[in-house]
BAKOL-20821 format. One record per residue: residue number from 1; residue in three letters; x, y, z of N, C-alpha, C, CB in turn. Coordinates in nm, 4 decimals. Atoms other than C-alpha are relative to their C-alpha. Glycine has a CB too. Example, Ala and Ser with C-alpha at 12.3 -4.5 7.8 and 13.67 -1.06 7.14 Angstrom:
+-----+--------+----------+----------+----------+----------+----------+----------+----------+----------+----------+----------+----------+----------+
: num : residu :     n_xx :     n_yy :     n_zz :    ca_xx :    ca_yy :    ca_zz :     c_xx :     c_yy :     c_zz :    cb_xx :    cb_yy :    cb_zz :
+-----+--------+----------+----------+----------+----------+----------+----------+----------+----------+----------+----------+----------+----------+
:   1 :    ALA :   0.0890 :  -0.1190 :   0.0000 :   1.2300 :  -0.4500 :   0.7800 :   0.0900 :   0.1200 :   0.0000 :  -0.0992 :   0.0027 :   0.1246 :
:   2 :    SER :  -0.0820 :  -0.1190 :  -0.0060 :   1.3670 :  -0.1060 :   0.7140 :  -0.0770 :   0.1090 :   0.0730 :   0.0414 :   0.0462 :  -0.1415 :
+-----+--------+----------+----------+----------+----------+----------+----------+----------+----------+----------+----------+----------+----------+
***
This chain:
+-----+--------+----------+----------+----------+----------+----------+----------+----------+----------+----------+----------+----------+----------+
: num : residu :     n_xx :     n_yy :     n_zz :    ca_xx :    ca_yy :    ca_zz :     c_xx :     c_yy :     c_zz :    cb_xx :    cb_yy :    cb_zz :
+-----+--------+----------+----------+----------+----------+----------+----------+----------+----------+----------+----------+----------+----------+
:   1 :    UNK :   0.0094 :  -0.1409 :  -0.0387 :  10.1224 :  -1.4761 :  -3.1351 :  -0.0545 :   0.0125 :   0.1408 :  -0.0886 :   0.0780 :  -0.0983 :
:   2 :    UNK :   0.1076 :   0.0392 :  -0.0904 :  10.0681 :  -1.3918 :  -2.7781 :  -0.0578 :   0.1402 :   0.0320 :   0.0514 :  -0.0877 :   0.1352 :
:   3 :    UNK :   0.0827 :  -0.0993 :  -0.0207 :   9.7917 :  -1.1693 :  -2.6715 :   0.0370 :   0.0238 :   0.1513 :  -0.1516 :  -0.0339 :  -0.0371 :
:   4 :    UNK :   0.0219 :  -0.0460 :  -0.1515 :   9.8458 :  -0.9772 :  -2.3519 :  -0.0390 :   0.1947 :  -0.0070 :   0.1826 :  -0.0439 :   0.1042 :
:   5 :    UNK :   0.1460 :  -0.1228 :   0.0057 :   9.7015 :  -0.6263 :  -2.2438 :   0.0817 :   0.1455 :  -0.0528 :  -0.0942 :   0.0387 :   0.2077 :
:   6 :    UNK :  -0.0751 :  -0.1112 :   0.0938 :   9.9282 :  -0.3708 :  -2.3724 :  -0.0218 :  -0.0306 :  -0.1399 :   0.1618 :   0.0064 :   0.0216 :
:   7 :    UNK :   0.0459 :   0.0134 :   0.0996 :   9.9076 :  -0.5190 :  -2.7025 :  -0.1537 :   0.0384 :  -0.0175 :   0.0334 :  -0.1129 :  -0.0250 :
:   8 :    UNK :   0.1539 :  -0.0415 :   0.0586 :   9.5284 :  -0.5128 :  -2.7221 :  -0.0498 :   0.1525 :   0.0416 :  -0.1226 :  -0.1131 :   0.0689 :
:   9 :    UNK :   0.0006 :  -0.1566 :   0.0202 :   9.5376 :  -0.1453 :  -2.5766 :   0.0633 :   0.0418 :  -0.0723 :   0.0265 :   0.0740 :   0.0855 :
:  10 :    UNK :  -0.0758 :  -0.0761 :   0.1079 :   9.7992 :  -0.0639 :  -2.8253 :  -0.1009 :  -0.0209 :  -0.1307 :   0.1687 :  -0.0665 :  -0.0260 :
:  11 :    UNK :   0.0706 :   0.0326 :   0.0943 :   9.5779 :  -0.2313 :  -3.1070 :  -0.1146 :   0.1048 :   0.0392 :  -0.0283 :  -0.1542 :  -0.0099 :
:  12 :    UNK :   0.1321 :  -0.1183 :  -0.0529 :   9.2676 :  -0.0276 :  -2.9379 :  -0.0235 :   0.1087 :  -0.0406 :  -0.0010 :   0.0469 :   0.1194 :
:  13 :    UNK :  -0.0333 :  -0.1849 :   0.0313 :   9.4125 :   0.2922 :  -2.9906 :   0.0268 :   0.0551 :  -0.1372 :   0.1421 :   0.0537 :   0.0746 :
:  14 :    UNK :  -0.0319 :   0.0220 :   0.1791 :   9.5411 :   0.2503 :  -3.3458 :  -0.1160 :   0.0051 :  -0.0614 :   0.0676 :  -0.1477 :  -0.0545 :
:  15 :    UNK :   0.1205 :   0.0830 :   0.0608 :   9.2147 :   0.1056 :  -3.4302 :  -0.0866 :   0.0851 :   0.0004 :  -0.0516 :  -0.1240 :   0.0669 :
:  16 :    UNK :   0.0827 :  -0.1858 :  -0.0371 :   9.0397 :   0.4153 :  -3.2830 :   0.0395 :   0.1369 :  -0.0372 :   0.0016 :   0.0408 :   0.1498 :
:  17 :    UNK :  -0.0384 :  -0.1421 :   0.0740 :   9.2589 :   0.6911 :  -3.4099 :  -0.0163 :  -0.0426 :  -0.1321 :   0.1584 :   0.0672 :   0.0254 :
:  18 :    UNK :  -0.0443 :  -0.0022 :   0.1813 :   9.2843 :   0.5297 :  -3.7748 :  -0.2264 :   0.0005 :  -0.0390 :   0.1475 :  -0.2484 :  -0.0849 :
:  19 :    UNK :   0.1168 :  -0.0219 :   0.0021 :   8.8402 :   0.4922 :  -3.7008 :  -0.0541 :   0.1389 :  -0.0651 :  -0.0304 :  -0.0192 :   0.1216 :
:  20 :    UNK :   0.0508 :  -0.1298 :  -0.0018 :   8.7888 :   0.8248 :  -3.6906 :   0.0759 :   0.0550 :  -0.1008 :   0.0070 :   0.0731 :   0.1293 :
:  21 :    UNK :  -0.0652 :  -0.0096 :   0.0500 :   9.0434 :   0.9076 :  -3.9413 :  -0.0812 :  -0.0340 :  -0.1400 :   0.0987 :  -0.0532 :   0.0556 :
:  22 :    UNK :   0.1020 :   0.0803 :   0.0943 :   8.8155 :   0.7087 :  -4.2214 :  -0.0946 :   0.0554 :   0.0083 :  -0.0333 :  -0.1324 :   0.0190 :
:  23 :    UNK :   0.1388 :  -0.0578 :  -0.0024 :   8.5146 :   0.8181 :  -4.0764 :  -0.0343 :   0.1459 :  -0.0614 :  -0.0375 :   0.0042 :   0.1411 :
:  24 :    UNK :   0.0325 :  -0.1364 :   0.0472 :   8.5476 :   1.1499 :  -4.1955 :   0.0279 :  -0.0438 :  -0.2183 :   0.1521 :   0.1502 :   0.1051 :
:  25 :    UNK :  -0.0165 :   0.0265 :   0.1550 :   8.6915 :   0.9957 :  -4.5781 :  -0.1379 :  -0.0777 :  -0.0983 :   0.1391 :  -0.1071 :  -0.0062 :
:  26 :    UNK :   0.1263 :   0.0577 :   0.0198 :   8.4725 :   0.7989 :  -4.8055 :  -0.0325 :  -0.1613 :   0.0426 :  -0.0211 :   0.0193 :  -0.1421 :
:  27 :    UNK :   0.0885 :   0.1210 :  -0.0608 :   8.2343 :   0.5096 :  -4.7441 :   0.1094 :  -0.1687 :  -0.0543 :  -0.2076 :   0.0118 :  -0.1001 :
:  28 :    UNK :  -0.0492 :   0.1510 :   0.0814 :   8.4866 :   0.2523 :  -4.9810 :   0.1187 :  -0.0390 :   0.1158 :   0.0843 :   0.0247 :  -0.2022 :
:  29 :    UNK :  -0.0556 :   0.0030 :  -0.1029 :   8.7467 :   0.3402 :  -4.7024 :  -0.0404 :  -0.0609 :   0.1414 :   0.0194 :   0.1014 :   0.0023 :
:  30 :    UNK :   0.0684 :  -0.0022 :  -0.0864 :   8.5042 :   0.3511 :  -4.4272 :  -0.0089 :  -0.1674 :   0.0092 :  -0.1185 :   0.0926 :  -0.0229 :
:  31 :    UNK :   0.0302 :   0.1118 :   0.0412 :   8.4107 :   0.0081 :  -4.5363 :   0.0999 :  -0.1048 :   0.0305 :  -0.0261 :   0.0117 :  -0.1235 :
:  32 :    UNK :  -0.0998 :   0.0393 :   0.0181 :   8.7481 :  -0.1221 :  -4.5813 :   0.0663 :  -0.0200 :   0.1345 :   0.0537 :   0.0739 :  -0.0865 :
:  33 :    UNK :  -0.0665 :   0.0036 :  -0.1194 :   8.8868 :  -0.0220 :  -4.2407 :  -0.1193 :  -0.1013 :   0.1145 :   0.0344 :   0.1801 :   0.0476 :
:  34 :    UNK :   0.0381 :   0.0949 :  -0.0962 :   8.5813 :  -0.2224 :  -4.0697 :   0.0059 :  -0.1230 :  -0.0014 :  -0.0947 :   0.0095 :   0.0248 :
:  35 :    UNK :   0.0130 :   0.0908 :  -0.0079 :   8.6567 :  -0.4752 :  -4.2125 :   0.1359 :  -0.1045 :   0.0371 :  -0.0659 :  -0.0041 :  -0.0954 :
:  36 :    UNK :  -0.1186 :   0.0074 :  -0.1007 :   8.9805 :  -0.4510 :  -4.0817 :   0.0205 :  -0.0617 :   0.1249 :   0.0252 :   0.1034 :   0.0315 :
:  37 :    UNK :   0.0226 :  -0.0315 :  -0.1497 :   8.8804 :  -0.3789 :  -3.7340 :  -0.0888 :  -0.1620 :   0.0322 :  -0.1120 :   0.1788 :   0.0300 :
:  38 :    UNK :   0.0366 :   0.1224 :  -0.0463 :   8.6562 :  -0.7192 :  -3.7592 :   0.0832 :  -0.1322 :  -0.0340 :  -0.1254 :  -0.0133 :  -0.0428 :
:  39 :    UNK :  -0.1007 :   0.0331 :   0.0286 :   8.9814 :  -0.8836 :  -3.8776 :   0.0515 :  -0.0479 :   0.1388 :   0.0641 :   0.0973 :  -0.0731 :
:  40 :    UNK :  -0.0915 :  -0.0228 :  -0.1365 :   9.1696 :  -0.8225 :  -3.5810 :  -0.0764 :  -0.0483 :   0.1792 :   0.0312 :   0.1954 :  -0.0038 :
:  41 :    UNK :   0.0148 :   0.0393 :  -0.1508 :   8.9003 :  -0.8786 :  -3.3217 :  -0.0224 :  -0.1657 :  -0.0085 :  -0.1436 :   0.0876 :   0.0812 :
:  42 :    UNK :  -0.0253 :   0.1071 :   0.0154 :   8.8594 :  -1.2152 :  -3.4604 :   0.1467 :  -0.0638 :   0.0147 :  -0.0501 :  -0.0109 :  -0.0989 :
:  43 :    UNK :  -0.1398 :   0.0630 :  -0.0282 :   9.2367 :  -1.2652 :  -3.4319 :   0.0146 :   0.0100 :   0.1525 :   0.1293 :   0.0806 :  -0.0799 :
:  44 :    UNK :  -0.0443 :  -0.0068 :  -0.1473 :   9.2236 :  -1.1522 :  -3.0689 :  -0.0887 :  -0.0489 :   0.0422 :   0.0295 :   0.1172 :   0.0700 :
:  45 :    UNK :   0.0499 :   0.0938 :   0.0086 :   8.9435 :  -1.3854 :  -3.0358 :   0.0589 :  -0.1144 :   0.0481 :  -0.0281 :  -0.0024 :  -0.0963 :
:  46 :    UNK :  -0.0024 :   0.1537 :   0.0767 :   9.0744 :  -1.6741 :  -3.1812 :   0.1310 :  -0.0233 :   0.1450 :   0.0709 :  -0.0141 :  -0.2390 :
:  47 :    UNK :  -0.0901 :   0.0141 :  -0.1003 :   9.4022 :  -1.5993 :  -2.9395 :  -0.0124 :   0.0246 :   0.1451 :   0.0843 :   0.0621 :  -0.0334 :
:  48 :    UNK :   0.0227 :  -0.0041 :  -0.1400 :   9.2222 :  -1.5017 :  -2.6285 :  -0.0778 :  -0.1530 :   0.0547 :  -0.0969 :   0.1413 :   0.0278 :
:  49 :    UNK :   0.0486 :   0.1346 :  -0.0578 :   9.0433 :  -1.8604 :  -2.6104 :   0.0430 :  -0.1213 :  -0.0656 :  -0.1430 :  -0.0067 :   0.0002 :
:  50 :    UNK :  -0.1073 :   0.1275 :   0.0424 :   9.2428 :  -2.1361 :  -2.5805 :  -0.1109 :  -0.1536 :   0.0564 :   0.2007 :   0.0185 :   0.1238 :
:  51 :    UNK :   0.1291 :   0.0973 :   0.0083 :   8.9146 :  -2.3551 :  -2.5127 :  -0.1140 :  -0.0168 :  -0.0822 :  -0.0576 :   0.0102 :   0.0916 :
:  52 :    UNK :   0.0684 :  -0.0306 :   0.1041 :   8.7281 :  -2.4542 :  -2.7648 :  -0.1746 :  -0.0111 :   0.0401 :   0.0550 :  -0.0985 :  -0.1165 :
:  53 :    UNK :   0.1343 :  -0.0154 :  -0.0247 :   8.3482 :  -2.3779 :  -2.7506 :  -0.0837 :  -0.1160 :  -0.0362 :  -0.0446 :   0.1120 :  -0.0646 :
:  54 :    UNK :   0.0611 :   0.0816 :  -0.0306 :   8.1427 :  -2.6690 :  -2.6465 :  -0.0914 :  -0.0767 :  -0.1458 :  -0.0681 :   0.0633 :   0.1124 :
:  55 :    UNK :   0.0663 :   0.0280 :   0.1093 :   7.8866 :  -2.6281 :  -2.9492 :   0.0324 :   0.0587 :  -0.1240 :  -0.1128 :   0.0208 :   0.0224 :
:  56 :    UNK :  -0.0808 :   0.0413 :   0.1533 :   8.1521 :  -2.5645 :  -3.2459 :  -0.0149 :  -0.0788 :  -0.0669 :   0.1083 :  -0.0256 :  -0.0103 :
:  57 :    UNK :  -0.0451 :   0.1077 :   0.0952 :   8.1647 :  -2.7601 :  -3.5207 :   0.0689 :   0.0397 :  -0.1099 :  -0.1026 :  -0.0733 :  -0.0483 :
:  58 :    UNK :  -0.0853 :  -0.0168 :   0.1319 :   8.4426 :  -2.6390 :  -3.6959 :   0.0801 :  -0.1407 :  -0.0395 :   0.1172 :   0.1274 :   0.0242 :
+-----+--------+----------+----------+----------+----------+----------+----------+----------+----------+----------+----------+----------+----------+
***
């Protein structure tokens, strides 16, 4: 998958209208969508560094 900057502003925006969208529903939602949102930044993470971190030990 490749990450470049339209994608992660398109993801951004999604991520921020569907935020606020939840935020007003209940907490099982609320809940649900962050754990979404920490989903995704771990995927754009994992694909923005193509060097692996010195003191990993995966």
């Amino acid at each position: 998958m490749k990450c470049d900057a339209s994608l992660l502003s398109g993801m951004y925006a999604i991520c921020n209208q569907t935020f606020y969208v939840y935020a007003v529903k209940t907490w099982y939602y609320h809940t649900y969508h962050m754990v979404k949102v920490i989903q995704a930044l771990k995927l754009v993470r994992s694909c923005s560094e193509d060097v692996p971190i010195p003191n990993s030990r995966l």
